[in-house]
C-alpha positions in Angstrom: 46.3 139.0 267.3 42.8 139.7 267.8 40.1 139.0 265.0 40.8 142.4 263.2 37.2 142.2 261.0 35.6 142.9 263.9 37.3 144.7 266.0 38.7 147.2 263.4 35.6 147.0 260.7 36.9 149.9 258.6 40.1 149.0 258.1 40.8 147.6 254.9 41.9 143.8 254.7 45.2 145.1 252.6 46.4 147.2 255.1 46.7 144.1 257.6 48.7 142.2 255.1 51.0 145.5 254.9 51.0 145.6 258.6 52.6 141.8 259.2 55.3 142.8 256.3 56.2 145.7 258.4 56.6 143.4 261.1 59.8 141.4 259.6 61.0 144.0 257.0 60.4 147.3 259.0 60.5 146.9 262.6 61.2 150.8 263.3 58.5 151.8 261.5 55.8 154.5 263.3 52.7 152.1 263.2 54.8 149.9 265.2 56.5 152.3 267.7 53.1 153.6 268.1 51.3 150.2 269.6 55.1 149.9 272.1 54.1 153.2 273.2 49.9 153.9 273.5 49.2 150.0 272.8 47.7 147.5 270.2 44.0 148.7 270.4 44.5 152.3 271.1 46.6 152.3 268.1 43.8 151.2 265.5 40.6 151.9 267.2 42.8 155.6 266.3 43.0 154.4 262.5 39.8 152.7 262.3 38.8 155.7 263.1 39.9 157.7 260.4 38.9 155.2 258.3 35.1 155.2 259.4 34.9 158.9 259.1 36.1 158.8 255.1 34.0 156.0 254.3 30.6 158.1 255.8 32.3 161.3 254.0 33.0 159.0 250.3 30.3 156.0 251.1 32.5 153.8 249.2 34.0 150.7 251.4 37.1 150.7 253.4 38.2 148.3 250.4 37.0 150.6 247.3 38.4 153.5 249.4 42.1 152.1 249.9 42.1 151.2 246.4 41.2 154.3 244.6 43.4 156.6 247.0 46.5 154.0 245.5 48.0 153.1 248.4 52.0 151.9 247.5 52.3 148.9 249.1 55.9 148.2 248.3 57.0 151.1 250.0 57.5 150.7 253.1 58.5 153.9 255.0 56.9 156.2 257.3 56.1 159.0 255.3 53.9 156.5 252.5 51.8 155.4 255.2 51.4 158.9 256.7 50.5 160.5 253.4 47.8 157.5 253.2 46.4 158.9 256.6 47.2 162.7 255.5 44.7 162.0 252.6 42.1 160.4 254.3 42.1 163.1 257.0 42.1 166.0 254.4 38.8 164.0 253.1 37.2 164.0 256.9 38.0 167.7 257.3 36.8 168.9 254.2 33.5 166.9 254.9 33.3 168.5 257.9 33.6 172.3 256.6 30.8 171.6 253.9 32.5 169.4 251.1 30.0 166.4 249.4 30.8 164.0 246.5 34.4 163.7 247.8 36.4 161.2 246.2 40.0 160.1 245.6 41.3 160.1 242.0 43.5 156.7 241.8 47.2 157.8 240.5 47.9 157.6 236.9 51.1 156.5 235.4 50.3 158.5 232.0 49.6 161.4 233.9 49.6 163.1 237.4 46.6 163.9 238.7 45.1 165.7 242.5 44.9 163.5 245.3 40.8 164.2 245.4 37.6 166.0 243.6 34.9 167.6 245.8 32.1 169.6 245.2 31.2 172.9 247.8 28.3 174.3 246.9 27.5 174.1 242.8 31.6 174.3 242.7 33.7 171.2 241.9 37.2 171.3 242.8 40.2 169.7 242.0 41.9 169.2 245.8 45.8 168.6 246.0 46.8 167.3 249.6 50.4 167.9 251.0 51.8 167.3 254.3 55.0 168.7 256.2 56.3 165.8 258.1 56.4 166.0 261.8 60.5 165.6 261.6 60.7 168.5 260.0 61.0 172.2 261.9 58.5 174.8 261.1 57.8 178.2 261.8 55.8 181.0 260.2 58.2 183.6 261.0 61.0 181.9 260.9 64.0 183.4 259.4 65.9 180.7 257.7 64.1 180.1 254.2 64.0 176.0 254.9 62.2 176.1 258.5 59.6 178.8 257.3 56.2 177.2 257.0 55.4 180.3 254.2 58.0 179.8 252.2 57.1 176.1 252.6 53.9 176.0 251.2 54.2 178.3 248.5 57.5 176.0 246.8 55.2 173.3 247.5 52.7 175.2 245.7 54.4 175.8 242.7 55.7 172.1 242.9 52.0 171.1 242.5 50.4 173.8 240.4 50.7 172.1 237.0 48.9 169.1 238.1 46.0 171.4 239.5 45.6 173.2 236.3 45.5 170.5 234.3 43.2 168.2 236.7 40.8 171.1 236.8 40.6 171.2 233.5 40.6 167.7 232.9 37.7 166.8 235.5 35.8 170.6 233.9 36.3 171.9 237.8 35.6 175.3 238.9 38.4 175.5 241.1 41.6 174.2 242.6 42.1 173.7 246.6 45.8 172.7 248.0 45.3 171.2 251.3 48.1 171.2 253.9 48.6 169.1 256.6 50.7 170.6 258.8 52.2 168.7 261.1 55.4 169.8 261.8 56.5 171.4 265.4 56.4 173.9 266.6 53.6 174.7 264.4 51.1 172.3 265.0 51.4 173.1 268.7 52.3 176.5 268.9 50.4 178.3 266.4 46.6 179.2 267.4 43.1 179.5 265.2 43.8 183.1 265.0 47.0 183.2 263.6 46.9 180.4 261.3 43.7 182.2 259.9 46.3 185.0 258.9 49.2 182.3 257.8 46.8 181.2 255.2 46.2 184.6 253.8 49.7 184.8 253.9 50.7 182.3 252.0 48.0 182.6 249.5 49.3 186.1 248.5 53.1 185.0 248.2 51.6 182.0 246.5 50.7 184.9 244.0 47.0 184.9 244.5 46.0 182.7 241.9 42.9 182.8 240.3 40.7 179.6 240.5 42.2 178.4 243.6 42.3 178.2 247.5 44.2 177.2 250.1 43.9 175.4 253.3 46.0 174.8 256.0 44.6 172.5 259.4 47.3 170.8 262.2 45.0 167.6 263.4 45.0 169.6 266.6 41.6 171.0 268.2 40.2 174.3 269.4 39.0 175.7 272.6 35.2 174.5 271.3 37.3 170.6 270.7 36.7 171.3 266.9 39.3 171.0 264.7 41.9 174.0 263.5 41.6 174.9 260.3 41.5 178.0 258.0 41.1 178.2 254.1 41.2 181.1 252.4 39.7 182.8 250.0 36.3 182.1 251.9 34.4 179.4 250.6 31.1 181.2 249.3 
């Protein structure tokens, strides 16, 4: 294995001692299929990445940075690992749309608490990040209630609504943002800038229009201008 400090500088040391567990206890497990299929280095130069981009967006260390997003490290299954990704993406792309003083808020036995609190403008918002795994089947208009990305988001919505309203008023936010990863097919492939702009709307309204609060909805796949997809609404402004 090569010297991982240097090669992969923004990966936290932690995450190496999760990745040799994985090795003997969880052999199936994505991070490994990945480096079978695309290789060793393509697979974390690609997290590195990931990492790098949330550590300029936070400046806090790759350490500091794994530790206050609460990583479970006994729980070894895909989806743990891809909501640990799922988060730190959320944190590039809101960067990237205008978002400063991002930062994770560690989990809380007491209480449950947003994934992240970022500040847009003179607003502070309490951000929620959920993700629709890539093994699941999603389509806007689909008609069967469980592969409807609408329907989706708004149960997950409501799952997550009582921890937004108490989060905001907890951290004295302005406003609540549910970010959604959505990486489930055929979305993610199928469904363009302009029509996700009006599945966010969408959603929002069924959602009930809530007061205080906004919605986004990106894939991880780029535009015609290589810039990534995304659409939040109500407008940030």
């Amino acid at each position: 294995m090569p010297d991982s400090s240097v090669q992969y500088p923004a990966i936290p040391q932690k995450l190496w001692i999760y990745y040799k567990r994985l090795l003997t206890k969880n052999p199936r497990h994505k991070i490994l299929e990945a480096i079978k299929k695309q290789g060793y280095d393509k697979t974390w130069r690609g997290i590195n990445d990931v990492f790098w981009h949330a550590i300029q967006a936070t400046g806090m260390t790759s350490n500091k940075l794994y530790e206050e997003i609460g990583f479970e490290e006994k729980d070894l299954d895909d989806n743990n690992f891809q909501a640990l990704l799922g988060r730190l993406r959320s944190i590039n792309l809101l960067h990237e749309v205008g978002f400063q003083e991002l930062r994770p808020l560690r989990p809380k036995r007491s209480q449950k608490e947003v994934d992240l609190l970022g500040r847009f403008g003179k607003k502070l918002f309490a951000i929620e990040v959920i993700r629709s795994s890539e093994k699941k089947y999603s389509y806007p208009d689909h008609e069967k209630p469980s592969a409807n990305s609408i329907t989706y988001i708004v149960g997950r919505y409501l799952e997550k609504r009582p921890q937004l309203d108490s989060s905001i008023k907890n951290h004295t936010c302005d406003a609540g943002l549910l970010v959604v990863i959505m990486d489930s097919q055929p979305f993610k492939a199928w469904v363009p800038t302009e029509e996700l702009i009006q599945v966010t709307k969408d959603a929002f309204l069924k959602m009930g229009n809530p007061a205080k609060t906004y919605l986004a909805i990106f894939t991880g796949m780029a535009n015609e201008e290589g810039k990534n997809e995304f659409a939040i609404y109500p407008l940030l402004n």
